[in-house]
N, C-alpha and C positions, 0 to 999 in steps of 0.2 A: 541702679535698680533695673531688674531685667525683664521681659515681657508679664512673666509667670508670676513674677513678685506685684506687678503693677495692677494684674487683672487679678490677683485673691483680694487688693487691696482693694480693689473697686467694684468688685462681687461682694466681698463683706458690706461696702457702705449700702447696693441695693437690699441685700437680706435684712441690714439692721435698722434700717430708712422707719420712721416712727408717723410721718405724715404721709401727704398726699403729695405736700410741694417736696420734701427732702425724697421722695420715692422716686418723683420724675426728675428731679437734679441727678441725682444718682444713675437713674439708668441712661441719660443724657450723655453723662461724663464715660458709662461704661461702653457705651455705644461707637461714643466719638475716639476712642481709644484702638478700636480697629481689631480688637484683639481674637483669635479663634478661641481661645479657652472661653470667653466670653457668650461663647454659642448657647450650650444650653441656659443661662440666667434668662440672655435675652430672649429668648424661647418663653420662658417659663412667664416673662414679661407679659407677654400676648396675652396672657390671664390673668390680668390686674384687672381691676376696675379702675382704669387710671388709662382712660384716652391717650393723655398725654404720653404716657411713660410706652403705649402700644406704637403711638406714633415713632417716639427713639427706636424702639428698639426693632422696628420692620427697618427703619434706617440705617441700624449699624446691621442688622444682617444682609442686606442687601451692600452692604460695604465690605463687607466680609467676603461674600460671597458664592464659590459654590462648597465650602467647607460647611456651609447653613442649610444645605439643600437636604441631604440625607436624615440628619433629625428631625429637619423641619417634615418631609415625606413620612416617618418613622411614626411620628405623634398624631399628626396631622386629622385621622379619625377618631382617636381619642378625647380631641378638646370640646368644649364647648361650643356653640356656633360664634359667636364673637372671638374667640382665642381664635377659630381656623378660618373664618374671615381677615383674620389680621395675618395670619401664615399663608393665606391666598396672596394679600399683596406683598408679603415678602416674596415670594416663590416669580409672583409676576415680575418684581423689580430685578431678580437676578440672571432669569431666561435663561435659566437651565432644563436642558431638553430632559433631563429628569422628571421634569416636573411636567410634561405633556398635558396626559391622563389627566390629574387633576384639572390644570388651566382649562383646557377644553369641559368640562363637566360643571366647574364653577362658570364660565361664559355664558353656556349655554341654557344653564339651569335655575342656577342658584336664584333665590327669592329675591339676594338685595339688589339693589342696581348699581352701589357703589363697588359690590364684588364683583358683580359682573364686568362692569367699567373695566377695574383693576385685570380682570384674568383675559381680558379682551385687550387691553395693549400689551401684557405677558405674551398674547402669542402673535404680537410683532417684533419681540426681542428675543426669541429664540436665537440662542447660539448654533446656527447649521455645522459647525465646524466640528462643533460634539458627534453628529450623524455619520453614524458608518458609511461611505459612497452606497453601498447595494441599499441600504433604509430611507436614504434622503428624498429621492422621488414621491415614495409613497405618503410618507410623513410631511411633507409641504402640501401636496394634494391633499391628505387629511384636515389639515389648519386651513389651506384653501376653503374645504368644504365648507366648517367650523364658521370661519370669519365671513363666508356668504350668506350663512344662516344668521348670523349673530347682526351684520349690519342690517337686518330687518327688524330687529329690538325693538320693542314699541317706547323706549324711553331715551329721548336725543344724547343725551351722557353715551351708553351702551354705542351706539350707532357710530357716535363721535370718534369712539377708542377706537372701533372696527376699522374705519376711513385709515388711522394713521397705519393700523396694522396690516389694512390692504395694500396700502403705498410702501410701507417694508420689504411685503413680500412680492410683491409684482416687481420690485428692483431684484429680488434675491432668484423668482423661480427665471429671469428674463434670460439665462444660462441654460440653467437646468429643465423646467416645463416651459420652453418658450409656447406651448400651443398652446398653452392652458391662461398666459398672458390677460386674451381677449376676453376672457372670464371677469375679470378685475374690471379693468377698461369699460365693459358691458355695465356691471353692476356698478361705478360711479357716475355713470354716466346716469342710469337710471334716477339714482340719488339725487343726481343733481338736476335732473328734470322733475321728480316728486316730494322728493324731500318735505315736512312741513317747517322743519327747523332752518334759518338762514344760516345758524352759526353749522351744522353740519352741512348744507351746501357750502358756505364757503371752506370749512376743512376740505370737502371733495377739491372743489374747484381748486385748490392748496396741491393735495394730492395729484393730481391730472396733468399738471403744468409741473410736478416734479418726476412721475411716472412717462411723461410721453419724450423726453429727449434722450431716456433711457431707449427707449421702445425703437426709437426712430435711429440712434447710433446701432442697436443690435439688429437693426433690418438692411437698413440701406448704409452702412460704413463699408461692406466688402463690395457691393456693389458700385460703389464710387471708386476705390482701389481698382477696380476689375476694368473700369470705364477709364481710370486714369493711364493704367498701364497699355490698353486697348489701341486707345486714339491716335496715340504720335505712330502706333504701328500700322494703323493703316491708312494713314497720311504718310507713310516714308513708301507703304506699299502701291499710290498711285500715281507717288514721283517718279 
């Protein structure tokens, strides 16, 4: 049996599924299958009334991956708000820079806090590799912005996300926006001086201690090179 045969057989059992439990079996099974033709069912999953079956099926789209992205963006303001809450955390689990635009507007906006949460560690899995070299600068600076704003969230979850996704990206701009670094560094710092939450202090403090040996190889490694090659030359120069 071959992929096409496998996924009609297990797209019929989600359409034909008669309960609640044989609906989330089914989309379970279709999910764990991996399959692309599987994309739009699972889609269309996201607007069950069936938690369960939304939970599979952001699961196998984000498994899928960015073959889910384009429907997923395509439908996206047509669903209901729960259907595109649940296409929010699919889109964040796959960190396709397709999906920017939205993650950033769900972050920053959106009413619930679990979406928010969700579209707030999406824009610490951004794939940069997707980013044309001339786009990349401006587009991390942007999410920069974004995840400055957003680790002020008045709800610890929200703040929480931002912390991991600030520590992503201050490893990733430490190349590219090396000035813009002390931005990150600043604002966890602040965090972790005011913070009222212990559990996002200790994320920061998590963050810090993975962010600063980053920080400290990309400042001072050439300069230890530059001191090593230096020294025996001007020790041979006052023999």
């Amino acid at each position: 049996m071959n992929n096409s045969d496998l996924a009609q057989i297990l797209i019929r059992a989600v359409e034909e599924a008669d309960s609640s439990d044989r609906l989330l079996d089914a989309v379970q099974e279709l999910a764990a299958a991996g399959i692309e033709e599987a994309v739009p069912t699972l889609i269309a999953a996201l607007g069950y009334n069936n938690p369960g079956a939304a939970v599979a099926a952001v699961d196998g789209l984000i498994a899928i991956g960015e073959a889910a992205v384009s429907p997923l963006l395509q439908l996206i303001d047509d669903y209901n708000y729960g259907a595109r809450a649940w296409a929010i955390r699919a889109l964040a689990g796959i960190g396709d820079v397709r999906a920017l635009d939205t993650l950033l507007e769900a972050a920053k906006t959106d009413f619930s806090l679990s979406v928010r949460r969700a579209a707030a560690r999406g824009l610490g899995t951004l794939r940069w590799h997707q980013v044309p070299p001339e786009k990349l600068e401006s587009i991390q600076t942007q999410v920069l912005e974004a995840l400055l704003l957003i680790s002020q969230d008045p709800e610890w979850v929200v703040r929480y996300a931002a912390v991991t996704s600030l520590e992503t990206l201050a490893i990733a701009i430490a190349v590219t926006l090396p000035d813009q670094a002390s931005r990150i560094t600043n604002q966890l710092q602040q965090m972790l001086d005011t913070d009222v939450d212990l559990g996002v202090r200790t994320r920061v403090k998590f963050a810090q201690e993975k962010i600063q040996p980053q920080q400290h190889q990309e400042v001072f490694a050439p300069k230890r090179k530059l001191q090593d090659t230096e020294v025996p030359h001007r020790g041979g120069g006052r023999r």
